[in-house]
C-alpha positions in Angstrom: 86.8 110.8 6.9 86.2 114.5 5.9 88.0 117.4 8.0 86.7 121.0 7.2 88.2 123.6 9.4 85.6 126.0 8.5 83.3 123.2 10.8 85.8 122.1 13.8 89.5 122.2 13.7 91.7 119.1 12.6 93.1 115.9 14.8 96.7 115.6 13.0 97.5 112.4 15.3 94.0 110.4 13.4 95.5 107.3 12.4 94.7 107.4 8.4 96.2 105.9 5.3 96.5 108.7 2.6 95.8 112.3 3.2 94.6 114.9 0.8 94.6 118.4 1.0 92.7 120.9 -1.2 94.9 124.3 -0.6 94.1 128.1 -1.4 96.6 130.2 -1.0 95.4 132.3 2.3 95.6 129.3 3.5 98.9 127.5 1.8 100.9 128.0 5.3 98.3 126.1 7.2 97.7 123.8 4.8 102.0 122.8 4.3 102.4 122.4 7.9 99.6 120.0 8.3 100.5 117.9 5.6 104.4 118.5 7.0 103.1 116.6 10.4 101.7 113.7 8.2 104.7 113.0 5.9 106.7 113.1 9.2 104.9 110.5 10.5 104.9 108.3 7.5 101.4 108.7 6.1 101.5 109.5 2.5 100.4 113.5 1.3 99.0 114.4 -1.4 97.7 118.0 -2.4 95.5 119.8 -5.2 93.4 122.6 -5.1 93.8 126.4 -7.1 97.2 127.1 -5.0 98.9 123.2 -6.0 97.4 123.3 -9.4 99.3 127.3 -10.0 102.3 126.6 -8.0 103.2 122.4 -8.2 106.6 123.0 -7.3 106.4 124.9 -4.2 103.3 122.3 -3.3 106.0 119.6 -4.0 108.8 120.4 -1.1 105.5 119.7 1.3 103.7 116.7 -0.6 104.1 112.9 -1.9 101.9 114.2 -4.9 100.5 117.4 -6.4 97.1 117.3 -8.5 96.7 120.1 -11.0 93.8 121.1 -12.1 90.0 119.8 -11.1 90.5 116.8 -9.0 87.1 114.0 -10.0 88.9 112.1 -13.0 92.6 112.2 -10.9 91.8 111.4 -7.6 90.5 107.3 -8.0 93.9 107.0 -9.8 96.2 109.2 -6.7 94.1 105.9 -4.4 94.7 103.7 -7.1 98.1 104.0 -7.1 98.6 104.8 -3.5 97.0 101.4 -2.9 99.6 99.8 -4.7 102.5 101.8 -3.3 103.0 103.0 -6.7 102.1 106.7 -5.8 103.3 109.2 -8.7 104.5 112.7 -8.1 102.0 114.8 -10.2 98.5 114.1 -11.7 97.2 116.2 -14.3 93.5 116.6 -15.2 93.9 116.4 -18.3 90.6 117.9 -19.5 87.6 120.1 -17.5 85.1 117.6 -15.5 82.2 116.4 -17.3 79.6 117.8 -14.9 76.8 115.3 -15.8 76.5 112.2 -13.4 78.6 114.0 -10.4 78.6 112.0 -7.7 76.8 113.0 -4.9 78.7 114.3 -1.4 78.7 112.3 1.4 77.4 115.8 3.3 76.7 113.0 6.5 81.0 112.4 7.0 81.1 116.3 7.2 81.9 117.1 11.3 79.5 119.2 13.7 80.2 122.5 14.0 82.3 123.0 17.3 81.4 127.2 17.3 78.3 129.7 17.5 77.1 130.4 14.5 75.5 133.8 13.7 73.6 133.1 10.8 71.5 129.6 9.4 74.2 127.1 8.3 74.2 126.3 4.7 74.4 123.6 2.7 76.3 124.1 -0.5 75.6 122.8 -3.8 77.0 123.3 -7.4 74.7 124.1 -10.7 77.8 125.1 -12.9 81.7 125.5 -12.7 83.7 128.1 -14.6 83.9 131.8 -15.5 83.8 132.9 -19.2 85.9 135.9 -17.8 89.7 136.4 -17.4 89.5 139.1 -15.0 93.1 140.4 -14.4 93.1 139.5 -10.5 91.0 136.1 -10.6 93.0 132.9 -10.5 90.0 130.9 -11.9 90.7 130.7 -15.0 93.8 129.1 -14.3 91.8 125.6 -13.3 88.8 126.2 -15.5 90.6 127.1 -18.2 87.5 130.3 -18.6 85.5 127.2 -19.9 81.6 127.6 -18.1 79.8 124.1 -17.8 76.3 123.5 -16.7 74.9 120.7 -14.6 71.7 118.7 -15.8 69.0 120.6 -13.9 67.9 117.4 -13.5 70.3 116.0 -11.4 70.7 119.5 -9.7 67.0 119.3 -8.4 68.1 115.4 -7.3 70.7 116.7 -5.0 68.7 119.0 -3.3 65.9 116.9 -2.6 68.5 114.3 -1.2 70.0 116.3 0.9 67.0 117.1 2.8 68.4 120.9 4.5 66.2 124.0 4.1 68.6 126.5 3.1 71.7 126.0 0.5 74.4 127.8 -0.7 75.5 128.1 -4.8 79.0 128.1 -5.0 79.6 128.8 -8.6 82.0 131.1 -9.0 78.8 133.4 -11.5 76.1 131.3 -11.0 73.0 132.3 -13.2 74.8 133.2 -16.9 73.4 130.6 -18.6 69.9 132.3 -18.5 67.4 129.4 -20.0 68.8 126.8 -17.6 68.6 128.8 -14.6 64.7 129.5 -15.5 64.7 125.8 -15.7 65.9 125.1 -12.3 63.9 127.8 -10.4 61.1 126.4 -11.9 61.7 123.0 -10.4 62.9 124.5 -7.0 60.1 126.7 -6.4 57.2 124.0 -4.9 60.7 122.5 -3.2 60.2 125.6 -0.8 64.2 125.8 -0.1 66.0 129.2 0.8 69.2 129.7 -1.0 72.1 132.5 -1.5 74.5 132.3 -4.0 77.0 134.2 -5.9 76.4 136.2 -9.2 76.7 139.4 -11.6 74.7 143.2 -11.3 73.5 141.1 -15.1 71.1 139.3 -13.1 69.2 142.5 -12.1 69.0 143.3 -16.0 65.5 140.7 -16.5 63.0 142.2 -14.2 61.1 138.9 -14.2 64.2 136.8 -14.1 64.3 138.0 -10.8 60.9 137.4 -9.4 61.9 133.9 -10.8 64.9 133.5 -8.9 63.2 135.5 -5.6 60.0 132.5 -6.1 62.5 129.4 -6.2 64.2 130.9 -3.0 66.6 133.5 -3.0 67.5 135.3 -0.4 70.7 136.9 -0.9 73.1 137.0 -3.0 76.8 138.0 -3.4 77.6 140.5 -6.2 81.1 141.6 -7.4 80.6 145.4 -8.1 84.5 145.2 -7.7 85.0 149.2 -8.2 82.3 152.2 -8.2 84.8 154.1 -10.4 83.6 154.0 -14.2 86.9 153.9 -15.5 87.9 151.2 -13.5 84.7 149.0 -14.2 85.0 149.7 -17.7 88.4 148.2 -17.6 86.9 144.4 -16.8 85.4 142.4 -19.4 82.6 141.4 -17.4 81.0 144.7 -16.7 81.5 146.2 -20.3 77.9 145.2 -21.5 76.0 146.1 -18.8 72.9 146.9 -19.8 71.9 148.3 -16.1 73.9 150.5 -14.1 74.9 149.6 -10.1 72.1 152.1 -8.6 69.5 150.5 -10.4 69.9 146.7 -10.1 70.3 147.7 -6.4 66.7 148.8 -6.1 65.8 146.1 -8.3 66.9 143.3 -6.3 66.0 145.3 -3.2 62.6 145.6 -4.8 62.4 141.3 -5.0 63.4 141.0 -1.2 66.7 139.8 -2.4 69.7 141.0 0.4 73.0 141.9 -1.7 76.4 141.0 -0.6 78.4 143.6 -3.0 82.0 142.7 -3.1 84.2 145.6 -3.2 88.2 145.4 -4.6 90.6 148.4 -3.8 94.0 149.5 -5.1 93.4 149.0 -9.1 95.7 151.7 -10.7 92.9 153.9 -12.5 91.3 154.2 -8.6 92.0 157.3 -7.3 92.0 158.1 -3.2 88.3 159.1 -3.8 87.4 155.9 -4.1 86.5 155.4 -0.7 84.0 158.0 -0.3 82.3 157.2 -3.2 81.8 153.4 -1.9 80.9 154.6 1.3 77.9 156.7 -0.5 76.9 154.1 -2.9 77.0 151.4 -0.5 74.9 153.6 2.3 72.7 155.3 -0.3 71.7 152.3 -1.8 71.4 150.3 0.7 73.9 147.2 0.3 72.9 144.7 3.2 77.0 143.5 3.7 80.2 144.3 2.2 83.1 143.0 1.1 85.7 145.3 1.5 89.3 144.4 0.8 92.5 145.3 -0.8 93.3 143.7 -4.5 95.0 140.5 -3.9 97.6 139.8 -5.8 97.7 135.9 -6.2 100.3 134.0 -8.0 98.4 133.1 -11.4 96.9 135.6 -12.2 98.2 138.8 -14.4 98.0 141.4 -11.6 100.4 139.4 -9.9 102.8 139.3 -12.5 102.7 142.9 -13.7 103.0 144.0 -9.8 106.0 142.0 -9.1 107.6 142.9 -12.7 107.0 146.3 -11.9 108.9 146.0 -8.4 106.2 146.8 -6.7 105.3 143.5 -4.8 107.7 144.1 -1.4 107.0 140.2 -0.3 106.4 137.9 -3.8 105.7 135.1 -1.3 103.4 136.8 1.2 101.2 133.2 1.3 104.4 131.7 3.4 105.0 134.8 5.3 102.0 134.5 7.5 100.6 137.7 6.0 96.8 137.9 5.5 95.0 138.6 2.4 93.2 141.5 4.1 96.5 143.4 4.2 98.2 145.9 1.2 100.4 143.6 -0.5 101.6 145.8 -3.0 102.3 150.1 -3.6 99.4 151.2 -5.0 99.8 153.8 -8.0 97.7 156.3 -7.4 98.2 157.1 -3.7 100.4 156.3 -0.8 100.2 153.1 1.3 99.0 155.0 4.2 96.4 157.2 2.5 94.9 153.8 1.2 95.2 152.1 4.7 93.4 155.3 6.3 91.0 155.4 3.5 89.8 151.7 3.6 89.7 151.4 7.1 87.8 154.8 7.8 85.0 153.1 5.0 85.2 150.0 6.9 84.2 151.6 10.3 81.7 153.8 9.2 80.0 151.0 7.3 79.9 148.5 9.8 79.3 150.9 12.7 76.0 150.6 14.8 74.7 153.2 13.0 75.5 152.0 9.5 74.2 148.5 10.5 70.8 150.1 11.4 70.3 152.6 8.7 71.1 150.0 6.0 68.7 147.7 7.1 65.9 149.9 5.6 67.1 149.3 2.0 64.5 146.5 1.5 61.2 147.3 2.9 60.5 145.5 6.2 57.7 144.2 5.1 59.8 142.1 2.7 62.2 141.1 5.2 61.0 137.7 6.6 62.3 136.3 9.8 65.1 134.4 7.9 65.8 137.6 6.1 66.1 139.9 9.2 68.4 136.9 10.9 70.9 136.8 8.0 71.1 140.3 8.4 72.0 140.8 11.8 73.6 137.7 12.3 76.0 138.5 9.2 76.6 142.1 9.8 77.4 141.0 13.7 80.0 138.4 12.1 81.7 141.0 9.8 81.9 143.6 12.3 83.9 141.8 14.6 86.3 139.6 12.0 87.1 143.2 10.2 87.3 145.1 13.7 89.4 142.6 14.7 91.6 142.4 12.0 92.0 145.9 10.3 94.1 146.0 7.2 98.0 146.8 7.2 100.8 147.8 5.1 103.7 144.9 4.1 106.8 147.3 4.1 109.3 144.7 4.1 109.6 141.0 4.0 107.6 139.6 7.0 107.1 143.2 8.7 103.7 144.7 8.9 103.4 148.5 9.9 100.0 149.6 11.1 98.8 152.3 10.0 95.9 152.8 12.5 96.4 152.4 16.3 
């Protein structure tokens, strides 16, 4: 049995035999005091994921067994020994996956969705796993160790014909670096006339006919991690230093394929100034950018931020994960301005972004004549969803341990 809360919410009274848990840490609070419910009862718990795998210990006062790192060559031996009674307290993964002959997902144990949905469901499917990258706020790393591993197109193409749904979702964390296999595969998915999104780099945009490749075989959208608008700040991170295109123009460029862009925006770095805002407001309106992403810099356990924000003393909750404190929320005293000039500064962008207005103008960035039906649904139906999550839960400062100060009323 499969639970996703994403899809419908969990049954903790199910009568099972050994529970796992994958954990992220927005999600660690939820994710203890399930597996709390089951140990209480007597069912064996076991939990692994990027959160477990970073922090075994704290995973270990709410668990029977912790699995660090990927979970494919530790899991039969977690049922293994669980079968026997014999269950250990931590599994290691010893070394990254081997990502030829994956198993295929038993997508038909997955539960119906019990809500509206606003845009086409997806189905998601891996072509690689990894980041060559150590960015400075990414916990990634930590699991893949920054090793990048390709599947067989092959058995890619396999998967997707299997499963039989029209539209698919790429979860690699950068999908598309390896550039001779990804011409590979959108040559094999383009007669398979699927729609897909996915998640990449502005060094897509760089290969004008890499993109009408990747627009042929599918694409529709596509989430890109501009991270910061400010030079200093993107020259600061490995993975935009040899750029060969600048943000304005892969913008038009992937507008120019029909391709929607998802840019992911990061605030709160200490090179940013308070100016920051503006500037992502005018990039984001001038060019067009179909949805954004628009947070404060997370700093989660793992990963360097984290450690040179709380060695600086300037982490007010270390533990914010078992606080009940959202990710959307300042964690940390920025460097450059106060907490309440960047509160005022992300939520003004916020609004005027995903106002009515903003919603409309922006939907001229790709010529209508590009935007299909599908196209012109994922648009509304995602810019609707984002309007009323971020409206509804508008970013706050963490003063003190477990308080939250609005700054907006």
């Amino acid at each position: 049995m499969i639970v996703d809360e994403s899809f419908a919410p969990d049954n903790p009274d199910e009568e099972v035999d050994l529970v796992g848990i994958t954990v992220m840490t927005d999600l660690a609070l939820r994710a203890y005091r399930i597996a709390d419910h089951y140990r209480r009862r007597g069912i064996k718990t076991v939990l692994g994921g990027i959160h477990p795998t970073v922090l075994p210990n704290e995973a270990l006062k709410h668990a029977d067994a912790v699995v660090i790192g990927e979970g494919e060559t530790a899991w039969q031996h977690v049922v293994s020994d669980a079968g026997k009674g014999e269950l250990r307290k931590v599994y290691r993964a010893q070394k990254p996956t081997n990502m030829s002959n994956l198993p295929q997902p038993r997508r038909d144990l997955y539960p119906d969705l019990a809500f509206k949905s606003y845009t086409p469901l997806s189905v998601g499917m891996e072509t690689s796993r990894g980041c060559p990258y150590d960015c400075e706020f990414c916990a990634v790393s930590r699991i893949s160790r920054q090793s990048y591993r390709l599947r067989p197109v092959s058995e890619v193409i396999a998967e997707i014909e299997a499963c039989g749904i029209s539209n698919l979702f790429f979860v690699d964390d950068n999908f598309g670096l390896d550039k001779k296999s990804t011409r590979e595969l959108f040559a094999q998915m383009t007669p398979l006339k699927r729609r897909w999104v996915g998640q990449g780099s502005v060094s897509l945009a760089e290969d004008p006919e890499f993109l009408r490749l990747m627009r042929h075989s599918g694409c529709r959208a596509l989430l890109i991690g501009f991270e910061s608008v400010q030079k200093n700040v993107q020259e600061s991170m490995a993975k935009t230093r040899k750029l060969k295109i600048d943000y304005g123009e892969a913008m038009r460029r992937f507008h120019d394929e029909g391709i929607s862009i998802l840019g992911a925006f990061v605030f709160g770095f200490d090179h940013e100034t308070r100016d920051v805002f503006d500037q992502t407001l005018e990039f984001a309106m001038n060019h067009r950018i179909d949805l954004a992403q628009l947070r404060p810099l997370v700093p989660y356990p793992g990963t360097r931020v984290y450690q040179k924000l709380r060695s600086e003393g300037r982490l007010p909750v270390p533990d914010w994960w078992l606080k009940g404190i959202g990710s959307n929320n300042l964690l940390f005293r920025p460097k450059s301005m106060t907490p309440d000039e960047f509160i005022a500064g992300l939520t003004g962008l916020i609004v005027q972004f995903y106002s009515a207005g903003g919603i409309v103008k922006r939907y001229f960035g790709i010529s209508p004549r590009k935007r299909t039906p599908f196209d012109t649904l994922l648009y509304a139906g995602s810019n609707i969803a984002n309007h009323k999550r971020y409206f509804n839960n508008m970013p706050a400062v963490v003063n003190s341990p477990g308080v939250l100060v609005h700054s907006l009323d």
